[in-house]
Biotite code that builds the C-alpha atoms (Angstrom):
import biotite.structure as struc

atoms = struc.array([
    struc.Atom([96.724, 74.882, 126.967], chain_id="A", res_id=1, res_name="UNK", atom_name="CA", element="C"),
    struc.Atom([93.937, 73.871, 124.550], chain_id="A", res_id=2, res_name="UNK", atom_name="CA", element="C"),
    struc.Atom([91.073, 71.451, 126.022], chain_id="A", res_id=3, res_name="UNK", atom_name="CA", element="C"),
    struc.Atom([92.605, 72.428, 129.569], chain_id="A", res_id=4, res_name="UNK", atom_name="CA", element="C"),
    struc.Atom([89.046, 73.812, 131.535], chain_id="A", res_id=5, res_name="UNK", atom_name="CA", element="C"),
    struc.Atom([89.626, 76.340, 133.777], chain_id="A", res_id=6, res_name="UNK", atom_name="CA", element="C"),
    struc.Atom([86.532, 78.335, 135.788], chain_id="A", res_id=7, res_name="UNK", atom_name="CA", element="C"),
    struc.Atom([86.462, 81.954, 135.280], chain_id="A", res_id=8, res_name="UNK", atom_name="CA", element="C"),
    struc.Atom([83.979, 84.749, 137.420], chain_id="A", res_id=9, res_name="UNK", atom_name="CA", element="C"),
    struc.Atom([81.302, 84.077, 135.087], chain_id="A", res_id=10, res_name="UNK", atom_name="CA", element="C"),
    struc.Atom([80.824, 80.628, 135.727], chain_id="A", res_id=11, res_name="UNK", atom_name="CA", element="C"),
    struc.Atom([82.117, 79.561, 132.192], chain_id="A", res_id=12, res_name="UNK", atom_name="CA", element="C"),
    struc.Atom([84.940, 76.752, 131.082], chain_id="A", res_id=13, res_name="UNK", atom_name="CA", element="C"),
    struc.Atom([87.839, 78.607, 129.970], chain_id="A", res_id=14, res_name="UNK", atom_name="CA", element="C"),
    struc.Atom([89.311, 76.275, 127.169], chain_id="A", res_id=15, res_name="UNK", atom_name="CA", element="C"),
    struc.Atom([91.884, 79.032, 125.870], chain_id="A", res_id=16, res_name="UNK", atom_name="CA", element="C"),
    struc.Atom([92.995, 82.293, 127.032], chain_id="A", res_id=17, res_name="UNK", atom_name="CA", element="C"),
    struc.Atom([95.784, 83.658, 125.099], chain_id="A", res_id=18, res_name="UNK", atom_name="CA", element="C"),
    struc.Atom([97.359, 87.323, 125.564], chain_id="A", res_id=19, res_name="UNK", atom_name="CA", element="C"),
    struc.Atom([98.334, 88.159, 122.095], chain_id="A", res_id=20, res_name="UNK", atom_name="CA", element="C"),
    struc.Atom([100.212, 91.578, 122.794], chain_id="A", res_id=21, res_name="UNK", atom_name="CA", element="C"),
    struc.Atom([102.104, 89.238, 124.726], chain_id="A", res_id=22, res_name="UNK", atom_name="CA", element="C"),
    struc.Atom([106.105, 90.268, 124.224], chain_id="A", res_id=23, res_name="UNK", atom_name="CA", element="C"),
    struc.Atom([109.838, 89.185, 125.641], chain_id="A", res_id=24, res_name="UNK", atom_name="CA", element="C"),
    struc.Atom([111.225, 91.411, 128.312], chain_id="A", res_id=25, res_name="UNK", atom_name="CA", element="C"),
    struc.Atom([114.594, 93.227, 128.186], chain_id="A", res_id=26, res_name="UNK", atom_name="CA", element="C"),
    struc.Atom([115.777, 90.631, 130.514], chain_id="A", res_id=27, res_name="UNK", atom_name="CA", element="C"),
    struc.Atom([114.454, 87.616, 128.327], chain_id="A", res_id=28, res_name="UNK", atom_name="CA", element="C"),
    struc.Atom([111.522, 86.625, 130.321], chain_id="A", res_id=29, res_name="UNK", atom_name="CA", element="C"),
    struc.Atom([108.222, 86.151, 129.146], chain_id="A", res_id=30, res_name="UNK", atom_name="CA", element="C"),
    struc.Atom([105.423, 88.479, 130.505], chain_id="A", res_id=31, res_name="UNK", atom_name="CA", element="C"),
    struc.Atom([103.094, 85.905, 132.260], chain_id="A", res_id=32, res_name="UNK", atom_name="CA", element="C"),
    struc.Atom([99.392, 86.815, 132.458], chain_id="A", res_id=33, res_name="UNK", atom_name="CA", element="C"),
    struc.Atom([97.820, 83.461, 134.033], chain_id="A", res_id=34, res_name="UNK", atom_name="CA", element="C"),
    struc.Atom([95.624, 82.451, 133.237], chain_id="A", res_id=35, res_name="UNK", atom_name="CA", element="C"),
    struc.Atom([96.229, 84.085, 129.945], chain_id="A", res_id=36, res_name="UNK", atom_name="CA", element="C"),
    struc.Atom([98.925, 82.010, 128.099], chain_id="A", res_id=37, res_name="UNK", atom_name="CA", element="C"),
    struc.Atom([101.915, 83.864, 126.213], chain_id="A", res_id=38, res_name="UNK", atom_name="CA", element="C"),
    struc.Atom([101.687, 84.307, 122.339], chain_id="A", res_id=39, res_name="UNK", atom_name="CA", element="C"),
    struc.Atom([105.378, 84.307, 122.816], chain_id="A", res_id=40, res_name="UNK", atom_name="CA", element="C"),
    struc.Atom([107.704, 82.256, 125.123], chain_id="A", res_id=41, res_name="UNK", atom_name="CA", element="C"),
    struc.Atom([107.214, 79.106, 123.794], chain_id="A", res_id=42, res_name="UNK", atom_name="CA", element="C"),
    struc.Atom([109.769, 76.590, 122.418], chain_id="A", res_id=43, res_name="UNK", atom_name="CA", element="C"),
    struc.Atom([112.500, 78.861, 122.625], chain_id="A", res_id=44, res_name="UNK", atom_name="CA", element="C"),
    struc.Atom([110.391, 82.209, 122.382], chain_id="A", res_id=45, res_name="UNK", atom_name="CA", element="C"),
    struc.Atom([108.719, 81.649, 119.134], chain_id="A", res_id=46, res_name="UNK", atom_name="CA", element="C"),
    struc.Atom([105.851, 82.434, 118.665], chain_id="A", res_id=47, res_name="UNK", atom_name="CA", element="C"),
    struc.Atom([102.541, 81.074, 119.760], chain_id="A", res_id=48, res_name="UNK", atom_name="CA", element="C"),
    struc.Atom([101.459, 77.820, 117.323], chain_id="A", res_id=49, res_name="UNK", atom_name="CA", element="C"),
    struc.Atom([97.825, 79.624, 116.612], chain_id="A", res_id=50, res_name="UNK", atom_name="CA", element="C"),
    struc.Atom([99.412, 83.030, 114.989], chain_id="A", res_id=51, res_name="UNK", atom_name="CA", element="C"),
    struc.Atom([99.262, 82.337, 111.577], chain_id="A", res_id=52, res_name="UNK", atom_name="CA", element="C"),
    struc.Atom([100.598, 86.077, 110.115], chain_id="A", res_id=53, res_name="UNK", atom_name="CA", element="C"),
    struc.Atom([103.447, 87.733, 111.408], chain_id="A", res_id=54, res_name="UNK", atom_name="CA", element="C"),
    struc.Atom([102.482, 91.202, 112.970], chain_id="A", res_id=55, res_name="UNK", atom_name="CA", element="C"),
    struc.Atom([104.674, 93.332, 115.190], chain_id="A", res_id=56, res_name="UNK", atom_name="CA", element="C"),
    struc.Atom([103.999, 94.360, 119.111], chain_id="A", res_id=57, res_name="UNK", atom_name="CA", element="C"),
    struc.Atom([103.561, 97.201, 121.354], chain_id="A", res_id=58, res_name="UNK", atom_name="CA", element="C"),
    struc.Atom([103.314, 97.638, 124.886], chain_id="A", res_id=59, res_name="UNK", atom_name="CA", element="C"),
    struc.Atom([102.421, 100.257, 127.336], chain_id="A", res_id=60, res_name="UNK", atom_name="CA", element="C"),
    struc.Atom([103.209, 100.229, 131.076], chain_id="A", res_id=61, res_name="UNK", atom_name="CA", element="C"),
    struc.Atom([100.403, 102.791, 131.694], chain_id="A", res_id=62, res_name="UNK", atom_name="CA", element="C"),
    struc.Atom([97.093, 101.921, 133.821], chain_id="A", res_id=63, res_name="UNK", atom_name="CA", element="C"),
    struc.Atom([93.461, 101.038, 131.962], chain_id="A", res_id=64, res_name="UNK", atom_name="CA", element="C"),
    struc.Atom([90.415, 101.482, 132.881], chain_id="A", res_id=65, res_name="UNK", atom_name="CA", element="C"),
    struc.Atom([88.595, 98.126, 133.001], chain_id="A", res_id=66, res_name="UNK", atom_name="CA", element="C"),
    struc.Atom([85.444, 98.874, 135.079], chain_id="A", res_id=67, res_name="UNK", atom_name="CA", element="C"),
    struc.Atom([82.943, 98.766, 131.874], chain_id="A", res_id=68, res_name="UNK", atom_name="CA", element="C"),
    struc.Atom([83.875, 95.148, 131.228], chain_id="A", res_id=69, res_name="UNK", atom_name="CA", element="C"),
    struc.Atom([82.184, 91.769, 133.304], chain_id="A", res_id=70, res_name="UNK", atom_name="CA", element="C"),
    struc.Atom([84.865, 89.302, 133.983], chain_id="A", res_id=71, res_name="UNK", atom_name="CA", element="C"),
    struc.Atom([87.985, 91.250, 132.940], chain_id="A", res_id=72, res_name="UNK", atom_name="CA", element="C"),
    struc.Atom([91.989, 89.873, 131.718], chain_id="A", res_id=73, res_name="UNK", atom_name="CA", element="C"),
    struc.Atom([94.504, 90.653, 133.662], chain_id="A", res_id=74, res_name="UNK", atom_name="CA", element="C"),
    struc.Atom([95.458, 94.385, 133.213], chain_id="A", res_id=75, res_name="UNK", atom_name="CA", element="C"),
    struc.Atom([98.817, 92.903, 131.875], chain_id="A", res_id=76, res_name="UNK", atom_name="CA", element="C"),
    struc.Atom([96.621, 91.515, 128.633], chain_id="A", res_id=77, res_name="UNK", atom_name="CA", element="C"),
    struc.Atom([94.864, 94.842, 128.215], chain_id="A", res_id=78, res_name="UNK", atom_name="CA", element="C"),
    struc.Atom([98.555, 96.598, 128.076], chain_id="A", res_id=79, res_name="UNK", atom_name="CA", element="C"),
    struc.Atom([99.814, 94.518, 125.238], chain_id="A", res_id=80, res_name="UNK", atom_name="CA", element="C"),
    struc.Atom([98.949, 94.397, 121.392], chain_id="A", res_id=81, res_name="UNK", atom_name="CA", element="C"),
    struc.Atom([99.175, 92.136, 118.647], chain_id="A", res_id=82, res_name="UNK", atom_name="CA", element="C"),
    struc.Atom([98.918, 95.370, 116.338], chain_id="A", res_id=83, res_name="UNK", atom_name="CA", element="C"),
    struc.Atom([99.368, 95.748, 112.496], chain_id="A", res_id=84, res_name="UNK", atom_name="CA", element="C"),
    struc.Atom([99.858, 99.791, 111.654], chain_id="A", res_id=85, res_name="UNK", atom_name="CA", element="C"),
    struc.Atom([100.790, 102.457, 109.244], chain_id="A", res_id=86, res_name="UNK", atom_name="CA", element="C"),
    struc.Atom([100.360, 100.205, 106.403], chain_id="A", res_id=87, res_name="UNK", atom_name="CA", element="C"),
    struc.Atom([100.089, 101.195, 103.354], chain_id="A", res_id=88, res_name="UNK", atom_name="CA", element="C"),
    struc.Atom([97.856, 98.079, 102.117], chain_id="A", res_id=89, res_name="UNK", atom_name="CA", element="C"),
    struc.Atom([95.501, 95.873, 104.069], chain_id="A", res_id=90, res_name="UNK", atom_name="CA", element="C"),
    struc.Atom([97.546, 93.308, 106.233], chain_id="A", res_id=91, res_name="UNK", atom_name="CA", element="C"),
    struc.Atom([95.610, 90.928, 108.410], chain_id="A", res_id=92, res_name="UNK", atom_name="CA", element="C"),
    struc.Atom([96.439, 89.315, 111.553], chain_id="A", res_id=93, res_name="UNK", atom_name="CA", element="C"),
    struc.Atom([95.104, 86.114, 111.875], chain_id="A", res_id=94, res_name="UNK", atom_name="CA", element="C"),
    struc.Atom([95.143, 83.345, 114.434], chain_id="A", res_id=95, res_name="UNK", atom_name="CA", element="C"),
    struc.Atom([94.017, 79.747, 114.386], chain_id="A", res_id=96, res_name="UNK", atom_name="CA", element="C"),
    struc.Atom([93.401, 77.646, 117.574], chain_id="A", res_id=97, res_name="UNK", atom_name="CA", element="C"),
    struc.Atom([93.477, 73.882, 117.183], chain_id="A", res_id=98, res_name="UNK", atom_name="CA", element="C"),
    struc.Atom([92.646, 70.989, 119.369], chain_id="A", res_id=99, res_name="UNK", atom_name="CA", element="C"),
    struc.Atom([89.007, 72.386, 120.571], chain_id="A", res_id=100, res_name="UNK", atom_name="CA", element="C"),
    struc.Atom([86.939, 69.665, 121.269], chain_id="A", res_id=101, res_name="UNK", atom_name="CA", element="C"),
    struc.Atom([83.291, 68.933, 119.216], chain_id="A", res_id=102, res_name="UNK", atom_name="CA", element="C"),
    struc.Atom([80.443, 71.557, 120.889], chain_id="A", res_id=103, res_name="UNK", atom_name="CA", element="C"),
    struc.Atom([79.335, 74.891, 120.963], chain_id="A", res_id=104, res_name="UNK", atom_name="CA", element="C"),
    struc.Atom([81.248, 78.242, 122.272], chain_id="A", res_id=105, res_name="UNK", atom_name="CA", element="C"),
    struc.Atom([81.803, 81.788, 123.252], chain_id="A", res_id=106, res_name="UNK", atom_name="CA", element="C"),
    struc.Atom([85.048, 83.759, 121.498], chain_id="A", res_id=107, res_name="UNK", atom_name="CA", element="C"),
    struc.Atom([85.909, 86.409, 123.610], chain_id="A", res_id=108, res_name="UNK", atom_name="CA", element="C"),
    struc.Atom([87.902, 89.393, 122.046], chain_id="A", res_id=109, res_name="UNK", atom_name="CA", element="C"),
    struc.Atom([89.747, 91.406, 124.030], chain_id="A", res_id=110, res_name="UNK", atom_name="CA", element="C"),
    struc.Atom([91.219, 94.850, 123.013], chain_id="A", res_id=111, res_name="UNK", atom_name="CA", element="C"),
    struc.Atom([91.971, 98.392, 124.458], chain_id="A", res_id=112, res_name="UNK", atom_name="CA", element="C"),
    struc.Atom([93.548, 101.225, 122.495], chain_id="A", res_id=113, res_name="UNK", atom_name="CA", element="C"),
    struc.Atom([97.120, 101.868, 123.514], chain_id="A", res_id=114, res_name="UNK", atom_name="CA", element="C"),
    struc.Atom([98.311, 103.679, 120.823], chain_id="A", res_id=115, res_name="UNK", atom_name="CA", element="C"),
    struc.Atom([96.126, 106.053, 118.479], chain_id="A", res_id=116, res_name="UNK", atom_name="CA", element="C"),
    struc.Atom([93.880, 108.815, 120.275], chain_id="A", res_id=117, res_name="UNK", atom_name="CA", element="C"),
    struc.Atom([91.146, 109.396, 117.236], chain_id="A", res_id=118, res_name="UNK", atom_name="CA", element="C"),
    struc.Atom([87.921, 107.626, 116.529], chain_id="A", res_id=119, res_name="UNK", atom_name="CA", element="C"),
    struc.Atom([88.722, 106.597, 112.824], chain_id="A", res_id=120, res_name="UNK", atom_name="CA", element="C"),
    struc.Atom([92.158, 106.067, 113.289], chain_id="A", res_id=121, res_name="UNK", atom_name="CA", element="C"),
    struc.Atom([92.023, 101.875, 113.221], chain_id="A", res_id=122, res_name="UNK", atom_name="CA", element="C"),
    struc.Atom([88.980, 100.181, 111.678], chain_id="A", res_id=123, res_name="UNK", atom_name="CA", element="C"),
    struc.Atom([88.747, 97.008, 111.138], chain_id="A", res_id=124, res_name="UNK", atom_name="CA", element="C"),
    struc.Atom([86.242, 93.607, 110.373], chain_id="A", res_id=125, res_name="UNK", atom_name="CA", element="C"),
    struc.Atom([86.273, 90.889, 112.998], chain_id="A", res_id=126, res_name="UNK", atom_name="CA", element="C"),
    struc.Atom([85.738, 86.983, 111.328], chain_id="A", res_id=127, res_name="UNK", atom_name="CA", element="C"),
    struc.Atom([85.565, 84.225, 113.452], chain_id="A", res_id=128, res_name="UNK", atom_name="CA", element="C"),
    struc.Atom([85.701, 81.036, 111.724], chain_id="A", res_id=129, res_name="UNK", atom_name="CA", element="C"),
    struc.Atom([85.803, 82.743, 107.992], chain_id="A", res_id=130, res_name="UNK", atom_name="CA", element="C"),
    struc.Atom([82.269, 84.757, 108.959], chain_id="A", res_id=131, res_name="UNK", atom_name="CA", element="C"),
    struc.Atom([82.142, 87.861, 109.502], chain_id="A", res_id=132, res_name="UNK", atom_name="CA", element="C"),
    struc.Atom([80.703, 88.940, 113.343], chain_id="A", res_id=133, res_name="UNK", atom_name="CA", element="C"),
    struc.Atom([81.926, 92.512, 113.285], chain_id="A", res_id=134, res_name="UNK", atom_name="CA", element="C"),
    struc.Atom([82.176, 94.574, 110.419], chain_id="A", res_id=135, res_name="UNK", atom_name="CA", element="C"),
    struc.Atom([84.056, 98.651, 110.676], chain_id="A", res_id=136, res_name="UNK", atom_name="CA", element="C"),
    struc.Atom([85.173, 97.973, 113.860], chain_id="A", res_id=137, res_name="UNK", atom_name="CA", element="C"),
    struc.Atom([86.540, 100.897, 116.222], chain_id="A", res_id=138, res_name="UNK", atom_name="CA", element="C"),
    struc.Atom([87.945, 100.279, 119.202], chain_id="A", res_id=139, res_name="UNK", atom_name="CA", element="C"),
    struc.Atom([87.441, 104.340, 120.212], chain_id="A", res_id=140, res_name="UNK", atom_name="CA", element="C"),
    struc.Atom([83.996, 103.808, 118.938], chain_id="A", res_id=141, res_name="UNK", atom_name="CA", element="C"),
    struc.Atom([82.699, 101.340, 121.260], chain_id="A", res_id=142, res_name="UNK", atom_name="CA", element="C"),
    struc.Atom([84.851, 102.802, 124.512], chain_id="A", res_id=143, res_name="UNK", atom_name="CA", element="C"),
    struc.Atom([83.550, 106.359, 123.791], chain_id="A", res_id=144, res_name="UNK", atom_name="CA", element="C"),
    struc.Atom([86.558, 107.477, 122.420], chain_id="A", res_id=145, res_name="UNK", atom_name="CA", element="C"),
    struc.Atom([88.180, 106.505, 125.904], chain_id="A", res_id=146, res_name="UNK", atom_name="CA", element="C"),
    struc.Atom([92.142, 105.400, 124.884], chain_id="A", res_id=147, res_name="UNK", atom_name="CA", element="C"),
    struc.Atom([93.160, 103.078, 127.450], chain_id="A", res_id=148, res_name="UNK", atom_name="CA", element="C"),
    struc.Atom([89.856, 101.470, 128.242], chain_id="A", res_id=149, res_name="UNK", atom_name="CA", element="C"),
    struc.Atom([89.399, 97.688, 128.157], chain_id="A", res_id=150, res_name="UNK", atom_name="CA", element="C"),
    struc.Atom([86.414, 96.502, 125.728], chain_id="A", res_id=151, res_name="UNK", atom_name="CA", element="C"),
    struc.Atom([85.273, 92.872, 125.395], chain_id="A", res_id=152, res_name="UNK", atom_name="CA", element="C"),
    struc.Atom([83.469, 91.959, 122.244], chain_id="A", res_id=153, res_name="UNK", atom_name="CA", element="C"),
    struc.Atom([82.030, 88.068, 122.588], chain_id="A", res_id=154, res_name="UNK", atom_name="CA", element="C"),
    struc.Atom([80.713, 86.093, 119.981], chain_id="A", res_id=155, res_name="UNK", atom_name="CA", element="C"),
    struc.Atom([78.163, 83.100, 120.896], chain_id="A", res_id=156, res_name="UNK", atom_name="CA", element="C"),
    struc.Atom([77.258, 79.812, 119.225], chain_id="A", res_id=157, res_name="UNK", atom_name="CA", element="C"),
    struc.Atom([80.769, 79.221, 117.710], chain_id="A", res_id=158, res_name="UNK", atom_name="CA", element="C"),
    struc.Atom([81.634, 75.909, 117.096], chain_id="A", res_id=159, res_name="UNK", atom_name="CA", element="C"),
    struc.Atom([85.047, 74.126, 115.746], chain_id="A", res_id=160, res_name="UNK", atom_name="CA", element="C"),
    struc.Atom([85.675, 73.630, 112.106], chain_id="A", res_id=161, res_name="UNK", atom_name="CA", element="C"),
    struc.Atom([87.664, 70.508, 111.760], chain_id="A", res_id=162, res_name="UNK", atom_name="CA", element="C"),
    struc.Atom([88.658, 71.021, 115.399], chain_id="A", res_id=163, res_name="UNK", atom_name="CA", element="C"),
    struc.Atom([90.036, 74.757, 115.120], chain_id="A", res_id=164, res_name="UNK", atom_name="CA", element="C"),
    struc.Atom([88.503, 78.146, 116.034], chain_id="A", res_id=165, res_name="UNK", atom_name="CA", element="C"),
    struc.Atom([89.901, 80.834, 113.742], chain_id="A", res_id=166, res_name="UNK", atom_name="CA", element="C"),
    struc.Atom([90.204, 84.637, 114.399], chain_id="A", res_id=167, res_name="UNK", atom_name="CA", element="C"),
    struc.Atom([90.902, 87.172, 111.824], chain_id="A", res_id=168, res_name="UNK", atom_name="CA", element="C"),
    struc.Atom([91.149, 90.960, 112.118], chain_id="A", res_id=169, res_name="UNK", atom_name="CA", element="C"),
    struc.Atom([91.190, 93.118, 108.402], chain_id="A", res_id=170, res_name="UNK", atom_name="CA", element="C"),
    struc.Atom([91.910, 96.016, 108.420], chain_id="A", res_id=171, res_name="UNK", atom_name="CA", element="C"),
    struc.Atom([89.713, 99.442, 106.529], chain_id="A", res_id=172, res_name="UNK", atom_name="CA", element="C"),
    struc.Atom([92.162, 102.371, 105.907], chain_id="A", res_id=173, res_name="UNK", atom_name="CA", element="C"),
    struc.Atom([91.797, 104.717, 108.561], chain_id="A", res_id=174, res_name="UNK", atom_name="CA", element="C"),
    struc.Atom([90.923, 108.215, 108.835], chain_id="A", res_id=175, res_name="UNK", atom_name="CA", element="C"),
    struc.Atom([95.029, 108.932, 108.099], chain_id="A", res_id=176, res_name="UNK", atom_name="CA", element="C"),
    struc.Atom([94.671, 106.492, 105.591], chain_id="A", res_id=177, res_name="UNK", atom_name="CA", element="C"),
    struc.Atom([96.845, 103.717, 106.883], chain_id="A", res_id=178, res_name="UNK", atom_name="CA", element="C"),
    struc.Atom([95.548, 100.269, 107.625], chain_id="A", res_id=179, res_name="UNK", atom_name="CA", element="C"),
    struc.Atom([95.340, 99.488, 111.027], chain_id="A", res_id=180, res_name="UNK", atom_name="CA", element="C"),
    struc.Atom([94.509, 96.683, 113.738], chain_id="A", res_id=181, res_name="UNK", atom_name="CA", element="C"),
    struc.Atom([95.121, 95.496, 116.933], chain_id="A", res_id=182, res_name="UNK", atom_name="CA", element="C"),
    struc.Atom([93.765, 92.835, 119.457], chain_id="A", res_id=183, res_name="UNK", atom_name="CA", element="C"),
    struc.Atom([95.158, 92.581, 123.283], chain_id="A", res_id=184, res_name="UNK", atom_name="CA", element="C"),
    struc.Atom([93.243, 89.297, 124.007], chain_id="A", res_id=185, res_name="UNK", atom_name="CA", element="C"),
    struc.Atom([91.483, 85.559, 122.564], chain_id="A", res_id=186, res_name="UNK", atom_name="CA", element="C"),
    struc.Atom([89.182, 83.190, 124.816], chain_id="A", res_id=187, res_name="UNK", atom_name="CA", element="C"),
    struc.Atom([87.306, 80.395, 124.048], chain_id="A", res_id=188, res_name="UNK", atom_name="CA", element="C"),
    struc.Atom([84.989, 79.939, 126.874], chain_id="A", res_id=189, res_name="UNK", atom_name="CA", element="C"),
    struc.Atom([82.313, 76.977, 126.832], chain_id="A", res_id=190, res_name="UNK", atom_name="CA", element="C"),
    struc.Atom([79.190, 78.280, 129.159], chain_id="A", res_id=191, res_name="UNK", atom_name="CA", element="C"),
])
């Protein structure tokens, strides 16, 4: 799917869209979110090439709000996590997304909080490309403490380093003291 353009509502290239919560049915079928791509499903149902640490899923059949975000995934994305919880040291979950041609960019982050209910619960710092963009991260925070509401955080002005984009999510111990993160969604759109 990398260096394939596709158009999107806001008049950006989309070069990647992945759905990182993305999991295998009970009936062995991928859950397809076009134009999201699968972090699972591929080459029989490993996982995506880009996830470079193993973190578990969850998944949530329930409805989220996505009318505070412009240009929105699927609900399908927003109802999926690539999550890393109730550890008791930091464990990161980290992706790396080759092939992306010379030039500038815009990450898109998607997340929404399907599983804890407090603000404090799962901190964590956002790097793209080894810098840090986001540091204490909350996903309550930034929704208003709204579980189950879709939040976009995008990043500007990134550009390849030796042809990959890298995404990293570290987590702080929460207020329960457990380490926690999760992410529902990665695009690299090129305005």
């Amino acid at each position: 799917m990398t260096g394939t353009l596709s158009g999107n509502s806001t008049g950006t290239k989309r070069v990647l869209a992945l759905n990182c919560g993305t999991q295998i049915l009970p009936e062995n079928e991928p859950w397809y979110t076009p134009p999201f791509v699968s972090d699972n499903g591929f080459q029989g149902n490993e996982a995506f090439p880009s996830l470079t640490s193993e973190t578990p899923l969850s998944r949530t059949g329930l409805g989220l709000n996505l009318s505070g975000v412009t240009d929105p995934a699927p609900m399908a994305v927003y109802q999926t996590i690539r999550d890393q919880r109730f550890n008791q040291s930091p464990v990161n979950i980290s992706y790396s997304i080759p092939n992306i041609p010379t030039g500038s960019y815009t990450v898109r982050l998607h997340f929404a909080q399907i599983f804890f209910a407090q603000i404090g619960d799962e901190i964590f710092d956002i790097y793209v490309n080894g810098t840090l963009v986001w540091g204490a991260f909350d996903i309550l925070n930034v929704t208003g403490g709204q579980q189950n509401t879709a939040y976009i955080a995008s990043f500007a002005n990134i550009s390849p380093i030796s042809g990959a984009i890298s995404v990293e999510l570290r987590p702080h111990a929460g207020s329960s003291g457990w380490y926690n993160a999760s992410i529902c969604g990665i695009e690299v759109v090129k305005p």
